[in-house]
HTML snippet that shows the backbone in 3Dmol.js (N, CA, C, O; Angstrom):
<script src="https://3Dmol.org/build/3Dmol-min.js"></script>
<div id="view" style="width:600px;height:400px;position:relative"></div>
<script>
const pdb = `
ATOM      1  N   UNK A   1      95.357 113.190 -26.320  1.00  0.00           N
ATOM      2  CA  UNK A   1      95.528 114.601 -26.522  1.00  0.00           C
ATOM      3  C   UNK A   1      94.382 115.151 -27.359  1.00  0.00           C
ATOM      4  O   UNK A   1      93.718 116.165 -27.144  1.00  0.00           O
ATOM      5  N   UNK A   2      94.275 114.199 -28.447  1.00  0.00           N
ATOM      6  CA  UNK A   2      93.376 114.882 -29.072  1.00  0.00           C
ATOM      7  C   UNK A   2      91.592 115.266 -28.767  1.00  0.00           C
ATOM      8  O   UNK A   2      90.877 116.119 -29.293  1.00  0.00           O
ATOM      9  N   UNK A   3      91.217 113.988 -27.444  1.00  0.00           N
ATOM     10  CA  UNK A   3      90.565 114.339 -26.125  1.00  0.00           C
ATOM     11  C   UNK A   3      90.362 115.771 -26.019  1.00  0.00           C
ATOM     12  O   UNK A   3      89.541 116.562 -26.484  1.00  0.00           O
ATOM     13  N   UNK A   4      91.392 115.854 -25.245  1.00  0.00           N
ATOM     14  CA  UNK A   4      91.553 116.843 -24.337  1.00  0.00           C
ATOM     15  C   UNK A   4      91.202 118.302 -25.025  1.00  0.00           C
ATOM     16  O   UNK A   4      90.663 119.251 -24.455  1.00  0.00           O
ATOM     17  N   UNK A   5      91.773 118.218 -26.782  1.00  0.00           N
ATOM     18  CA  UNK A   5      91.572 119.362 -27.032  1.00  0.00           C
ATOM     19  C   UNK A   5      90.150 119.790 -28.102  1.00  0.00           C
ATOM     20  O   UNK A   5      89.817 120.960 -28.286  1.00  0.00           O
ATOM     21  N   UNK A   6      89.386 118.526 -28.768  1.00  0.00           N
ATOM     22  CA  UNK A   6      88.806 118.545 -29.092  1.00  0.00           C
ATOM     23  C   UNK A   6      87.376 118.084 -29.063  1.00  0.00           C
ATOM     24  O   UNK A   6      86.402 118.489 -29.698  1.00  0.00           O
ATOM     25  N   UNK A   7      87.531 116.886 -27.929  1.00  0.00           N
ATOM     26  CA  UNK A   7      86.384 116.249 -27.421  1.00  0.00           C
ATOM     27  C   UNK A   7      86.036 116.621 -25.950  1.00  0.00           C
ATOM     28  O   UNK A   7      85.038 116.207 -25.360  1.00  0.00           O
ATOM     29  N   UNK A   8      86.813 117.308 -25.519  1.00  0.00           N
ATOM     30  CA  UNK A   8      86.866 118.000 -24.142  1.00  0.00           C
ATOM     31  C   UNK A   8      85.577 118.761 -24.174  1.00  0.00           C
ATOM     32  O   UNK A   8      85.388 119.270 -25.279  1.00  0.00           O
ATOM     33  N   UNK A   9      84.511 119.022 -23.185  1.00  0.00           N
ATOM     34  CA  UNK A   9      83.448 119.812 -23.400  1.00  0.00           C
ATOM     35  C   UNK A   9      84.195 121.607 -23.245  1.00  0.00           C
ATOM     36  O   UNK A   9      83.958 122.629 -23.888  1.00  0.00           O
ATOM     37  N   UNK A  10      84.884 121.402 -22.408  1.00  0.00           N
ATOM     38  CA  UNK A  10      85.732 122.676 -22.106  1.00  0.00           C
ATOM     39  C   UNK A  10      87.281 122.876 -22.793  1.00  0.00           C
ATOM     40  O   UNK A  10      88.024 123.492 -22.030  1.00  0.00           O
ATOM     41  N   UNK A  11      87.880 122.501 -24.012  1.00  0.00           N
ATOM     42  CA  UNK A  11      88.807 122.135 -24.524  1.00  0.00           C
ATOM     43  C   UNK A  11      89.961 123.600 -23.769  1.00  0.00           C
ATOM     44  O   UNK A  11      89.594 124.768 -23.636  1.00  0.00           O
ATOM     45  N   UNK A  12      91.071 123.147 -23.469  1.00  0.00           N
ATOM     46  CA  UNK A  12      92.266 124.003 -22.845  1.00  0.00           C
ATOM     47  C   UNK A  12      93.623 124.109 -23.834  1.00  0.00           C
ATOM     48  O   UNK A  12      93.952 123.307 -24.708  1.00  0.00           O
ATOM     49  N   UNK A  13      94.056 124.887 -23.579  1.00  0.00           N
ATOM     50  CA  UNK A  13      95.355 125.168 -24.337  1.00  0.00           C
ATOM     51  C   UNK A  13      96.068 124.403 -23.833  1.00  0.00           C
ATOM     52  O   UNK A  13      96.004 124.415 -22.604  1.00  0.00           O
ATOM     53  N   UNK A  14      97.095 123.364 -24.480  1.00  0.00           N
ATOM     54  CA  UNK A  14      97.926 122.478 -24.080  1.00  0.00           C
ATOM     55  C   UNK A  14      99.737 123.476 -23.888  1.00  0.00           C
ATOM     56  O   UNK A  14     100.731 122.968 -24.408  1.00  0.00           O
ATOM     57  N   UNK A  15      99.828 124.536 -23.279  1.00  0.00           N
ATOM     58  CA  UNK A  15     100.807 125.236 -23.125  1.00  0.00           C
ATOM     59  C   UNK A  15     101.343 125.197 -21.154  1.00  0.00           C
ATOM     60  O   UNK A  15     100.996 124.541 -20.172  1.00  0.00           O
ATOM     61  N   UNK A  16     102.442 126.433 -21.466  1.00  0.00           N
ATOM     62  CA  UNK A  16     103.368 126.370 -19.704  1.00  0.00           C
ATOM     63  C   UNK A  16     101.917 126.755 -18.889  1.00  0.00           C
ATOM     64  O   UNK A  16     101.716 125.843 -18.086  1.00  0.00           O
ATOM     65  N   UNK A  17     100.903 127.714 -18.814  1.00  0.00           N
ATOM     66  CA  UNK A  17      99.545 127.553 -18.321  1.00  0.00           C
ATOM     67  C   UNK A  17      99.159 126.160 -17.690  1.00  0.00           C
ATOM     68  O   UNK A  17      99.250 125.788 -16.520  1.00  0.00           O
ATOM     69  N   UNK A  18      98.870 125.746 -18.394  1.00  0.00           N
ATOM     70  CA  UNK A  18      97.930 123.897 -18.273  1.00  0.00           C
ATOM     71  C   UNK A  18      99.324 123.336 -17.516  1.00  0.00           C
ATOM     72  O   UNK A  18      99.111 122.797 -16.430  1.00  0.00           O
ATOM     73  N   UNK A  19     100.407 123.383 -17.858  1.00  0.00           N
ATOM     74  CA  UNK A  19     101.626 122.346 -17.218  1.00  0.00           C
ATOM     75  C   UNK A  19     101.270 122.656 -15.863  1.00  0.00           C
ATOM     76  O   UNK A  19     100.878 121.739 -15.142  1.00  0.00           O
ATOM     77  N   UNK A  20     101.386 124.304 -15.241  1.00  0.00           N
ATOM     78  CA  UNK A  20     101.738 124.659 -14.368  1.00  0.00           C
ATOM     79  C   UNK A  20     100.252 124.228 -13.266  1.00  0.00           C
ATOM     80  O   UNK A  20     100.291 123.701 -12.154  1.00  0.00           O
ATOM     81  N   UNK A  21      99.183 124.619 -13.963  1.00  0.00           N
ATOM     82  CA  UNK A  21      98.117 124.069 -13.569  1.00  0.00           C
ATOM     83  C   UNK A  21      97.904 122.235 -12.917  1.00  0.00           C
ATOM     84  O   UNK A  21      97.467 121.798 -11.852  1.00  0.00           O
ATOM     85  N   UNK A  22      98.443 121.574 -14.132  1.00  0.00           N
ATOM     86  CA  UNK A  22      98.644 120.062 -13.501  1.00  0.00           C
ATOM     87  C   UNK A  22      99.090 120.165 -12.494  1.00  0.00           C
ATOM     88  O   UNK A  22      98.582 120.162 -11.373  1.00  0.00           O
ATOM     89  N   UNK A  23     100.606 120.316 -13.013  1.00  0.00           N
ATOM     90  CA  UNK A  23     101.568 120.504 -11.733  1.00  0.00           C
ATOM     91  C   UNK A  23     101.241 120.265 -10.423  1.00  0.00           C
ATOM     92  O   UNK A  23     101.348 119.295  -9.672  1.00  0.00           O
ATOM     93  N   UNK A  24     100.681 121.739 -10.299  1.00  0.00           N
ATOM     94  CA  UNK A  24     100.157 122.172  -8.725  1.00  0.00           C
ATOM     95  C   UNK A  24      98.747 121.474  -8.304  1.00  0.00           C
ATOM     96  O   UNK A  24      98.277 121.574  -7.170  1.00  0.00           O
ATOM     97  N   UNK A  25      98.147 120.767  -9.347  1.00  0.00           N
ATOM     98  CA  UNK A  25      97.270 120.127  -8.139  1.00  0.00           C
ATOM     99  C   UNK A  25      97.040 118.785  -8.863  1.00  0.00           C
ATOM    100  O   UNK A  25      95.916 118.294  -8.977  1.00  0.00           O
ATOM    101  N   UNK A  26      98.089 118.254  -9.314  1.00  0.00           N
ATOM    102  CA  UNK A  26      98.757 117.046  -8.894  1.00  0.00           C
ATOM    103  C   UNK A  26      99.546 116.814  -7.314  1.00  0.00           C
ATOM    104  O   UNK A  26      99.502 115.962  -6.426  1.00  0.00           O
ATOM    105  N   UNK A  27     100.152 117.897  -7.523  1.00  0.00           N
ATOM    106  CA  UNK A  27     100.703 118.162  -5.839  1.00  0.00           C
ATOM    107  C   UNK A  27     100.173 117.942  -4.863  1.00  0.00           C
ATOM    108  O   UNK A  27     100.408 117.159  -3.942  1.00  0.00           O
ATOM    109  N   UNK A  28      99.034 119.018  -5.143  1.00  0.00           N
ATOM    110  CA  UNK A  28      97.946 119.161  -4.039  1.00  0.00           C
ATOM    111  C   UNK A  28      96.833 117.889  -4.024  1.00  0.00           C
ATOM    112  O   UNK A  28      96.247 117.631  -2.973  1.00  0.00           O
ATOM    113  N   UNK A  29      96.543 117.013  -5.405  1.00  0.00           N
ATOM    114  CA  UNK A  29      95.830 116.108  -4.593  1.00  0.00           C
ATOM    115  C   UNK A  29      96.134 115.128  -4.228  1.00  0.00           C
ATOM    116  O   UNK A  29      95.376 114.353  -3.645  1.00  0.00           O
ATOM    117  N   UNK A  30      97.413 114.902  -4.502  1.00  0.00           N
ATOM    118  CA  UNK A  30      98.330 113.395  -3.779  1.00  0.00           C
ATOM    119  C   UNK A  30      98.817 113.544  -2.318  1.00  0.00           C
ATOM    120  O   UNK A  30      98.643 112.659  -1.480  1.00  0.00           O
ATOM    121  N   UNK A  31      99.677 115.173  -1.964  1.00  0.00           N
ATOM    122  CA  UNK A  31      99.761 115.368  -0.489  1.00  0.00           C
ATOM    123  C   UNK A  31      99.162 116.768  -0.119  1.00  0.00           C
ATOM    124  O   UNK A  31      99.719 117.819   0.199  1.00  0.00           O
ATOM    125  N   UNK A  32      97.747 116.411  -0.277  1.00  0.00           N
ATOM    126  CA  UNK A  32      96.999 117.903   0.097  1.00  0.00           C
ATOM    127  C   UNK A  32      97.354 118.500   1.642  1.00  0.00           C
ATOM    128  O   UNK A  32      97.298 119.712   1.849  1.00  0.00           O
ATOM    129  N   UNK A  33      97.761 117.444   2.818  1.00  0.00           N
ATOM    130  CA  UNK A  33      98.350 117.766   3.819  1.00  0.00           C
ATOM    131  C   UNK A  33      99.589 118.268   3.665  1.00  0.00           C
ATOM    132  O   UNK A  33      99.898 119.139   4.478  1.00  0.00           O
ATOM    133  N   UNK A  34     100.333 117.987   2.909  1.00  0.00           N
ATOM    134  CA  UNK A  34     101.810 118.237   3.097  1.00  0.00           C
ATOM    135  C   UNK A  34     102.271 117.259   4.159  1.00  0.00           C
ATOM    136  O   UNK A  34     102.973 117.699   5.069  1.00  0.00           O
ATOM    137  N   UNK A  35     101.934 115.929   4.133  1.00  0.00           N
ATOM    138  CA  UNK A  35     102.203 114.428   4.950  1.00  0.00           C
ATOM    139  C   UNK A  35     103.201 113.693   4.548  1.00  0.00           C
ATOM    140  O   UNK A  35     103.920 113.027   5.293  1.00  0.00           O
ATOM    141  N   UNK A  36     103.353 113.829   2.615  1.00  0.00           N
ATOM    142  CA  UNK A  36     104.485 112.924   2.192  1.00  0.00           C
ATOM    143  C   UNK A  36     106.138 113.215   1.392  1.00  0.00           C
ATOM    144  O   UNK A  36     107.305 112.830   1.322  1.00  0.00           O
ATOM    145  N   UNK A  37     105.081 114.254   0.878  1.00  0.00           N
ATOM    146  CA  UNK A  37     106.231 114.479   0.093  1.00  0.00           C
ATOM    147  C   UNK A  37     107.179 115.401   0.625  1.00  0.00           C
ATOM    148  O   UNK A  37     106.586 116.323   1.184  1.00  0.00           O
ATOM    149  N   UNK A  38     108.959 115.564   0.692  1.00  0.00           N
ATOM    150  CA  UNK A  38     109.653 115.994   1.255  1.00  0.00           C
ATOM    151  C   UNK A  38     109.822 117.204   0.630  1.00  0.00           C
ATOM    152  O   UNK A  38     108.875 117.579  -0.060  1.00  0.00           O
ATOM    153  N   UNK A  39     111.161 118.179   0.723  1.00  0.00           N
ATOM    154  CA  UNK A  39     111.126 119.436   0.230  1.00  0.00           C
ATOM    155  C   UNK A  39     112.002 118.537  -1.387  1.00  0.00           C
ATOM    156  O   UNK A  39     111.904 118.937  -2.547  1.00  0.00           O
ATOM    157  N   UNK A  40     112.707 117.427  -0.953  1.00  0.00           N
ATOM    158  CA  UNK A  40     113.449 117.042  -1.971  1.00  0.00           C
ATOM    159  C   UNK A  40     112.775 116.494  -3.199  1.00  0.00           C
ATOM    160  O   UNK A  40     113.120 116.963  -4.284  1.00  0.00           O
ATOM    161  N   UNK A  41     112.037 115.742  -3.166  1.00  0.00           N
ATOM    162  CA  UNK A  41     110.981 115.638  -3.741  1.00  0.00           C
ATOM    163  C   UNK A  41     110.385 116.877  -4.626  1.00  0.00           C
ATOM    164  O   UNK A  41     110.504 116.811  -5.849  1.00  0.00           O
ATOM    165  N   UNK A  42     109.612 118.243  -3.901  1.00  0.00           N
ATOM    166  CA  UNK A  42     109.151 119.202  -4.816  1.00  0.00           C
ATOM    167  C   UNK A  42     109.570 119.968  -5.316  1.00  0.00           C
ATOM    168  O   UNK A  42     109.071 120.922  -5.912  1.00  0.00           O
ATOM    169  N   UNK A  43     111.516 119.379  -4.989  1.00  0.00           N
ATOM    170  CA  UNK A  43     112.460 120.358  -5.843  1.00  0.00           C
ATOM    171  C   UNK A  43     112.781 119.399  -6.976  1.00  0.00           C
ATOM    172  O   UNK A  43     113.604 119.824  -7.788  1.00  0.00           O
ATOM    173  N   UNK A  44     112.353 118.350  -7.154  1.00  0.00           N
ATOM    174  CA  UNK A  44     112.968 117.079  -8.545  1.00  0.00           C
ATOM    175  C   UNK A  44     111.790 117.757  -9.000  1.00  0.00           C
ATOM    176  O   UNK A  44     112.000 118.467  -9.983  1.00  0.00           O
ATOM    177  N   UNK A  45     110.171 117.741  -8.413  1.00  0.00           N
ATOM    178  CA  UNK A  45     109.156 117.472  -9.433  1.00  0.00           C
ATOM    179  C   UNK A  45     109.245 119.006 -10.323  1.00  0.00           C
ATOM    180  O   UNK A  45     108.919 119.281 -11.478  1.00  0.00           O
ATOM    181  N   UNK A  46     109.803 119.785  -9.284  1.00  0.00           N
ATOM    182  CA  UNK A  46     109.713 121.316  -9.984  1.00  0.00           C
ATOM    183  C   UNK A  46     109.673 121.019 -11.567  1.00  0.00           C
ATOM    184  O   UNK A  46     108.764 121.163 -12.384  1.00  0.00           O
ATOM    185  N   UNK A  47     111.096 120.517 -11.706  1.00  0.00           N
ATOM    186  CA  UNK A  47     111.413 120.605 -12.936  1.00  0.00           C
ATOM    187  C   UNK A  47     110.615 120.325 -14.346  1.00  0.00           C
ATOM    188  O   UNK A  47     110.706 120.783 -15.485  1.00  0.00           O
ATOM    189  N   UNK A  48     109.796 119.351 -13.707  1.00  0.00           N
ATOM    190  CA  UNK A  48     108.594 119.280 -14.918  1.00  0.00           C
ATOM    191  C   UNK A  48     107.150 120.075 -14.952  1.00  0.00           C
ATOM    192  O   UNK A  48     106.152 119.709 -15.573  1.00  0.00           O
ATOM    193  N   UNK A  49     107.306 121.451 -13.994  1.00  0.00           N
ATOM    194  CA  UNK A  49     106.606 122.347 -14.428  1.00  0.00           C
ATOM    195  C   UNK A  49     106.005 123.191 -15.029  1.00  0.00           C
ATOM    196  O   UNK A  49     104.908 123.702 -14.806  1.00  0.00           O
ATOM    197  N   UNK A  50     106.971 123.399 -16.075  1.00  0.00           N
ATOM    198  CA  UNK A  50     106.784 123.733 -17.437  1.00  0.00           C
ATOM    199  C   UNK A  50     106.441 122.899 -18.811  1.00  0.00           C
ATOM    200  O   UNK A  50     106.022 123.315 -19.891  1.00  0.00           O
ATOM    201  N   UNK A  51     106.769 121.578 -18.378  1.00  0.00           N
ATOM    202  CA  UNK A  51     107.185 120.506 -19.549  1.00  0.00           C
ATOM    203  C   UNK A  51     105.652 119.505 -19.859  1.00  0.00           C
ATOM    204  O   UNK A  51     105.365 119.311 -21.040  1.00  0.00           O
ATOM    205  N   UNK A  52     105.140 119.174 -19.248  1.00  0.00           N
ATOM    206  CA  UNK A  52     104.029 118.173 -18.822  1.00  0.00           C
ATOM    207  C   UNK A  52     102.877 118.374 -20.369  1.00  0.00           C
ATOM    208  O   UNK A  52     102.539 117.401 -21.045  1.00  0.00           O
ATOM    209  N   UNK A  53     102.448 119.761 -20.662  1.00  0.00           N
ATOM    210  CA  UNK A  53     101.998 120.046 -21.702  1.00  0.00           C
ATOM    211  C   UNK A  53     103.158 119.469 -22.972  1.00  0.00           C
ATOM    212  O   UNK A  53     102.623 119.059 -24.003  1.00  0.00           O
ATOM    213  N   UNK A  54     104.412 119.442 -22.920  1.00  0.00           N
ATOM    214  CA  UNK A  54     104.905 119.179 -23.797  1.00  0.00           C
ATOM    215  C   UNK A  54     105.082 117.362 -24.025  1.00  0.00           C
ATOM    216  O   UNK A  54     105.030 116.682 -25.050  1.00  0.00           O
ATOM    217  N   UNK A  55     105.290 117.015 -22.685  1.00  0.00           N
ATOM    218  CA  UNK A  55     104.439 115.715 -22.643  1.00  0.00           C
ATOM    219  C   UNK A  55     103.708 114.842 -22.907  1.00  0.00           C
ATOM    220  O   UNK A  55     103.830 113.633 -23.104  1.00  0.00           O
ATOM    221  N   UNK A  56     102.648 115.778 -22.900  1.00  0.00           N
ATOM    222  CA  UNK A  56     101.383 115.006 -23.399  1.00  0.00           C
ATOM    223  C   UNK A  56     101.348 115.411 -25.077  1.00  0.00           C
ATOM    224  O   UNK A  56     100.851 114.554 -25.808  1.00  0.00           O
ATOM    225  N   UNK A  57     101.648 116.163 -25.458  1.00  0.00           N
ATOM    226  CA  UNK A  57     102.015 116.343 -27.057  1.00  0.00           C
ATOM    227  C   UNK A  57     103.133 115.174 -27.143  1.00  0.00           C
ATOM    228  O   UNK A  57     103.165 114.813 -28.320  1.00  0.00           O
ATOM    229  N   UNK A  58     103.880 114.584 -26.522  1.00  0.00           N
ATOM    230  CA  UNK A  58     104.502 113.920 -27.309  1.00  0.00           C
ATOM    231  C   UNK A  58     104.283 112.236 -26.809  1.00  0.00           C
ATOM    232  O   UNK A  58     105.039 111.272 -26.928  1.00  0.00           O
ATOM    233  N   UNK A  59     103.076 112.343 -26.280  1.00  0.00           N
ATOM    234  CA  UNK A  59     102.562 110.527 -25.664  1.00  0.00           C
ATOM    235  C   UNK A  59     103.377 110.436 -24.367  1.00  0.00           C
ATOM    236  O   UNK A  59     103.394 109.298 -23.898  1.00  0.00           O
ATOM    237  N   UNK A  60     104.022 111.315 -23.710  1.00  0.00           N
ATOM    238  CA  UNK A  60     104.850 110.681 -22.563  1.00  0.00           C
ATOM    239  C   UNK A  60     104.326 110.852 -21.414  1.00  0.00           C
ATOM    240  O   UNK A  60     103.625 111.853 -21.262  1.00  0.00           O
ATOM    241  N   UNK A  61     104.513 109.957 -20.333  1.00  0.00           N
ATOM    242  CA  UNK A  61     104.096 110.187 -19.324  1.00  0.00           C
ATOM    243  C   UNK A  61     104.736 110.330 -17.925  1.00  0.00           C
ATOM    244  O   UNK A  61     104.228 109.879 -16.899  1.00  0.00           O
ATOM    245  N   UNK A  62     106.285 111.226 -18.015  1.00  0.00           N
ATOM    246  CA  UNK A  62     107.169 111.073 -17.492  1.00  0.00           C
ATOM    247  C   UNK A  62     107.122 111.264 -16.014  1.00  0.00           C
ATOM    248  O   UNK A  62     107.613 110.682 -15.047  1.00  0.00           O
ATOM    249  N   UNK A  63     106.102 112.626 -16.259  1.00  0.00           N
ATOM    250  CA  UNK A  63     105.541 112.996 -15.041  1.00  0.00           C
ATOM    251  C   UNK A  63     104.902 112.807 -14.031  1.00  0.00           C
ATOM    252  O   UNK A  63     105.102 113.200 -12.882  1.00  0.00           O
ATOM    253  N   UNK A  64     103.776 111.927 -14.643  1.00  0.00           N
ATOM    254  CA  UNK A  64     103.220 111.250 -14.240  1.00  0.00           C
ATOM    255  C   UNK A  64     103.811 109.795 -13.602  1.00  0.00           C
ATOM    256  O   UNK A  64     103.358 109.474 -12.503  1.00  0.00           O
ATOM    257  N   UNK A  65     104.621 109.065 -14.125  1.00  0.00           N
ATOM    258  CA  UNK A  65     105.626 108.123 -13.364  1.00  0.00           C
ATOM    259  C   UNK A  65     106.099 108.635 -12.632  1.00  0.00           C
ATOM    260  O   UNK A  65     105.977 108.059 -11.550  1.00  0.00           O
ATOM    261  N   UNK A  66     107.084 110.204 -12.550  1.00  0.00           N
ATOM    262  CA  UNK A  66     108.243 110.132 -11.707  1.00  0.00           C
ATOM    263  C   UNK A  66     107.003 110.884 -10.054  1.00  0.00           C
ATOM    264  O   UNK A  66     107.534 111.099  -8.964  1.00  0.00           O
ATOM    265  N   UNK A  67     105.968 111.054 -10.205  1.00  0.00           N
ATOM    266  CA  UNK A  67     105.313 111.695  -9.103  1.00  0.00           C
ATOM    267  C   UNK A  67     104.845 110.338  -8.760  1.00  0.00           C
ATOM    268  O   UNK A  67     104.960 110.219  -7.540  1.00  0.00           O
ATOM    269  N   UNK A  68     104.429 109.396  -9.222  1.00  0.00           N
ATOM    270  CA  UNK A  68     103.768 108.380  -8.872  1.00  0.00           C
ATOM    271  C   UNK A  68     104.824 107.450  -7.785  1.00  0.00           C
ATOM    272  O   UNK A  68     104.487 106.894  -6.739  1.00  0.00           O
ATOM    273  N   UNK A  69     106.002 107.489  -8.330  1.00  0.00           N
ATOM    274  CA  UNK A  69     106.980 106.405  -8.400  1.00  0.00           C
ATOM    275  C   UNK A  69     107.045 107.562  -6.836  1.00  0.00           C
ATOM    276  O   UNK A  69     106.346 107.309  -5.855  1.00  0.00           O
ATOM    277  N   UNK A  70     107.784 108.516  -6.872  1.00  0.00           N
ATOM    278  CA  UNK A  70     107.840 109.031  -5.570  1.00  0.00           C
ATOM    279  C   UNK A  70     106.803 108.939  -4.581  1.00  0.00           C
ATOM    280  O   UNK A  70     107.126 108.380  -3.533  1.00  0.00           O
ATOM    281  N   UNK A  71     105.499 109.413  -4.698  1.00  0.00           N
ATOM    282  CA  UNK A  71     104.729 109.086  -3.926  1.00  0.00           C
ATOM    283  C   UNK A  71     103.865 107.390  -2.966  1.00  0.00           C
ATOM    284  O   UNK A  71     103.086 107.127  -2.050  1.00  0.00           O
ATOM    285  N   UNK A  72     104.739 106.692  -4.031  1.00  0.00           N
ATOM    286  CA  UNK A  72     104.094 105.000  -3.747  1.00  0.00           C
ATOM    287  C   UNK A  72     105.469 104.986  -2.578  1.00  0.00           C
ATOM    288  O   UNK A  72     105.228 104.200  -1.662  1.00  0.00           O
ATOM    289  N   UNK A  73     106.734 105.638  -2.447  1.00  0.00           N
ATOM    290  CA  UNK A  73     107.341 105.587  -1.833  1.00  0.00           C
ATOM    291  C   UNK A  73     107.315 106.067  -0.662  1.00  0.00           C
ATOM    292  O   UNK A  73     107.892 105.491   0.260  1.00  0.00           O
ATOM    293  N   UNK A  74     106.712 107.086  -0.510  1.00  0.00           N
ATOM    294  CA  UNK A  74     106.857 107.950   0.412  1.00  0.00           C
ATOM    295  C   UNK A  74     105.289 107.711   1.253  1.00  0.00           C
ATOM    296  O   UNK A  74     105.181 108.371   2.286  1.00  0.00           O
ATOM    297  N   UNK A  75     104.399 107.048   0.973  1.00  0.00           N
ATOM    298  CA  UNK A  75     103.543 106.483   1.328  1.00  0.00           C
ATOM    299  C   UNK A  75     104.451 105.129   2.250  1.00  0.00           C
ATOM    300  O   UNK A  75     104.416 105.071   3.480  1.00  0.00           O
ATOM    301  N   UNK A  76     104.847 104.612   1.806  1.00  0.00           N
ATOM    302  CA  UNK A  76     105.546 103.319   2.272  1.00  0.00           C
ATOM    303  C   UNK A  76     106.593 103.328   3.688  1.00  0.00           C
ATOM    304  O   UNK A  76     106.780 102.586   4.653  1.00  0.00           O
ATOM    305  N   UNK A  77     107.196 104.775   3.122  1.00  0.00           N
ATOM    306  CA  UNK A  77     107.664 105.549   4.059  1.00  0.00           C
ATOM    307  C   UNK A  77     107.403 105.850   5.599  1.00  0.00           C
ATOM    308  O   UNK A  77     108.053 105.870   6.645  1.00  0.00           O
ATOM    309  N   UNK A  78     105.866 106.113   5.095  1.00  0.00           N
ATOM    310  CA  UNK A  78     104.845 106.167   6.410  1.00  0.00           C
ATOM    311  C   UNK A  78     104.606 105.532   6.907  1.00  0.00           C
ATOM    312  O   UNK A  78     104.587 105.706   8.125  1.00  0.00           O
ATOM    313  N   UNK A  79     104.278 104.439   6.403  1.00  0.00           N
ATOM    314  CA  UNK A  79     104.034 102.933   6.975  1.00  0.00           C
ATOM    315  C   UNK A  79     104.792 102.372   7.724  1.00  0.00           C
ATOM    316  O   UNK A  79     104.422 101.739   8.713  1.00  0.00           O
ATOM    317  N   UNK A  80     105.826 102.503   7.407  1.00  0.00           N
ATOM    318  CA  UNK A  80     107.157 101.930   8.120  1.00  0.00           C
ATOM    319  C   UNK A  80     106.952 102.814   9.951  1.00  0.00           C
ATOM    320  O   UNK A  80     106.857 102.348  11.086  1.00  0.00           O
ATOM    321  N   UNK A  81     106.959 104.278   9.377  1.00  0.00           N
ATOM    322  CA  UNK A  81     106.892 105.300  10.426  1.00  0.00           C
ATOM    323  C   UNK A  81     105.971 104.990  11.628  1.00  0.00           C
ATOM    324  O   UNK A  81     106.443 104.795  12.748  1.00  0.00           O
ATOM    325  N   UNK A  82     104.589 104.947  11.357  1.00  0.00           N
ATOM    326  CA  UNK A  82     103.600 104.683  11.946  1.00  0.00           C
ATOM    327  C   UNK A  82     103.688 103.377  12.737  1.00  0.00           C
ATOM    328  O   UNK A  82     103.676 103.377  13.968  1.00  0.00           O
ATOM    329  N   UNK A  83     103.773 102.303  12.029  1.00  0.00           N
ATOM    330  CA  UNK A  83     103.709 101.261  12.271  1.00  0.00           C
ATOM    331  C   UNK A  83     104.600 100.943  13.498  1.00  0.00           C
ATOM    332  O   UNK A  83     104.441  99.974  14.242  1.00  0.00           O
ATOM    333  N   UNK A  84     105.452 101.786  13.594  1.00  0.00           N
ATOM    334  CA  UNK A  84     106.723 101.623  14.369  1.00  0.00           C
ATOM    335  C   UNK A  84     106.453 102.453  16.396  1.00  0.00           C
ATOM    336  O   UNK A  84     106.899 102.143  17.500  1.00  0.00           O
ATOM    337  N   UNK A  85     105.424 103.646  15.833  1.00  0.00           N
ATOM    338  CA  UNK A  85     104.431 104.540  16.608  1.00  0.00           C
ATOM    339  C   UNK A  85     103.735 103.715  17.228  1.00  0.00           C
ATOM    340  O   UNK A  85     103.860 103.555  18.442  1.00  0.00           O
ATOM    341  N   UNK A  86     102.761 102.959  16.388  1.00  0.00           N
ATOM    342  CA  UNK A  86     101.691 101.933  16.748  1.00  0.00           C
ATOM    343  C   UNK A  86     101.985 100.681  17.648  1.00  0.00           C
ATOM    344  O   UNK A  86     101.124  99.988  18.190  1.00  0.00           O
ATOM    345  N   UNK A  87     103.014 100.550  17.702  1.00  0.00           N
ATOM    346  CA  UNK A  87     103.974  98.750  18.521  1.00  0.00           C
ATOM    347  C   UNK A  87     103.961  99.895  19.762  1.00  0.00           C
ATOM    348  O   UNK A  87     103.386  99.508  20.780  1.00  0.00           O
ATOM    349  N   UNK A  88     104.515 101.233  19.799  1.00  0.00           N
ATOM    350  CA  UNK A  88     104.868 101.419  21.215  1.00  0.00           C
ATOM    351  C   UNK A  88     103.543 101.987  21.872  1.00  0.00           C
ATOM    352  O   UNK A  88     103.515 102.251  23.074  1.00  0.00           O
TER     353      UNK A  88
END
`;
const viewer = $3Dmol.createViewer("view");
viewer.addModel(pdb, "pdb");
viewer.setStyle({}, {cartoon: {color: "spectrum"}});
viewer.zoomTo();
viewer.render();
</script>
C-alpha cells in the first residue's frame, strides 16, 4: 500500500473511485470477451466493488482470490466444453 501511494510515480487515492476502477478492469482483463464469466459470477463479484480499496488498507486480498478462484474455474469449464466440441 504504501507503494502504491507513495512510491507510485502517479500515486492514487486509495478510495470507492480506485475500488470501482480495479473492479472493472479486473473484469475486463480476465474476460475481455465476455467468454467466462457467467451473469452469476458478476453478481457475487459486484459486491466487492466498493470494498477492494478497503482491502488493500487492510493487507487483504479477498478479491483478488474470490475472482481468481472463479475464473481458474470457469476457464476449466471451457475446457471441458470445447474439448467435448473437438472429439465430434
Amino acid at each position: 500500500m504504501g507503494v502504491m501511494q507513495e512510491g507510485h510515480y502517479s500515486p492514487r487515492s486509495l478510495d470507492d473511485s480506485f475500488s470501482m476502477k480495479v473492479y472493472d478492469k479486473s473484469i475486463e482483463n480476465l474476460d475481455y470477451g465476455k467468454k467466462f464469466f457467467l451473469q452469476s459470477d458478476i453478481d457475487q463479484l459486484s459486491a466487492y466493488k466498493l470494498t477492494i480499496d478497503d482491502q488493500i488498507k487492510d493487507n487483504s486480498l479477498e478479491f483478488f482470490d474470490k475472482i481468481n478462484t472463479i475464473f481458474v474455474k470457469r476457464v476449466e469449464d471451457a475446457k471441458k466444453f470445447y474439448t467435448t466440441l473437438l472429439e465430434k
